[in-house]
C-alpha positions in Angstrom: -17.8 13.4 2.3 -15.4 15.5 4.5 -12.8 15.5 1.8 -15.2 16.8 -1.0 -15.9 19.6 1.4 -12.3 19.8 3.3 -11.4 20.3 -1.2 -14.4 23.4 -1.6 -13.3 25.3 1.1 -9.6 25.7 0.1 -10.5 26.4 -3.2 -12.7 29.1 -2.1 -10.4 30.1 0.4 -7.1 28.9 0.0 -6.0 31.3 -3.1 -3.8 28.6 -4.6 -2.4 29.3 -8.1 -2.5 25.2 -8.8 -6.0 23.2 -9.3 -6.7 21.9 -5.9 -8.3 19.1 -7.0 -5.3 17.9 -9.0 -3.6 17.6 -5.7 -3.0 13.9 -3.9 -5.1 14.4 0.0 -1.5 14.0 1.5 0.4 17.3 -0.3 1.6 20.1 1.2 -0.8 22.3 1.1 1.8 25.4 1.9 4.1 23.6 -1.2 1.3 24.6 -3.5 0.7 27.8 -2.1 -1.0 28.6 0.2 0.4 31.2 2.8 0.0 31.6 6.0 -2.5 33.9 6.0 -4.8 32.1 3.3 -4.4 29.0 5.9 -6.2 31.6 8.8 -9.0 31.6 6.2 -9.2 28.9 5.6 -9.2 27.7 8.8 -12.0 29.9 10.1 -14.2 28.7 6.8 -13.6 25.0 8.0 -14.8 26.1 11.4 -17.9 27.4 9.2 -18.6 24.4 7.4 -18.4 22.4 9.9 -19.6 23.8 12.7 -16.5 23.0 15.4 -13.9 25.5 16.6 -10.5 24.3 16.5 -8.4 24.7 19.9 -5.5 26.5 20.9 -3.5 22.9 20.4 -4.8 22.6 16.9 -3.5 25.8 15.6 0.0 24.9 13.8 1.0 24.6 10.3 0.9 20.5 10.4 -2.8 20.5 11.0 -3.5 22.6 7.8 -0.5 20.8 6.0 -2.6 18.2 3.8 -6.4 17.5 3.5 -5.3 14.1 5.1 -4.4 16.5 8.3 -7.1 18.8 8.1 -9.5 15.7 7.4 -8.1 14.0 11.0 -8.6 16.8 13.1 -11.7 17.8 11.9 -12.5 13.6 12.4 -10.8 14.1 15.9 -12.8 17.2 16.6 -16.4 15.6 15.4 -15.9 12.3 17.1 
């Protein structure tokens, strides 16, 4: 369920030129284009759709790197 969502939200938010959902869960995101400034969006819309806040430790380009990684810390966040 998490990945289905994790997928909306960057579509929405993560101004990639690519179809997101042609991408494999374990791509770099920041490969297919999204900057670093889309990731702060989309960051704060995961926060949103999920209802968790992701800590100071969490805030680096490997946790927004691949649904995979943003699916695990949201896991890690929820448990």
């Amino acid at each position: 369920m998490s990945k289905e969502q994790i997928r909306q939200v960057l579509k929405e938010h993560g101004k990639f030129s690519a179809n997101i959902d042609s991408l494999a869960d374990d791509a770099d995101l920041y490969e297919a284009g999204m900057t670093s400034h889309a990731s702060v969006n989309v960051m704060l819309a995961l926060e949103d759709a999920f209802d968790l806040e992701f800590p100071d430790r969490m805030l680096k380009r490997s946790v927004f790197e691949s649904i995979n990684a943003i699916d695990a810390a949201i896991q890690e966040l929820t448990a």
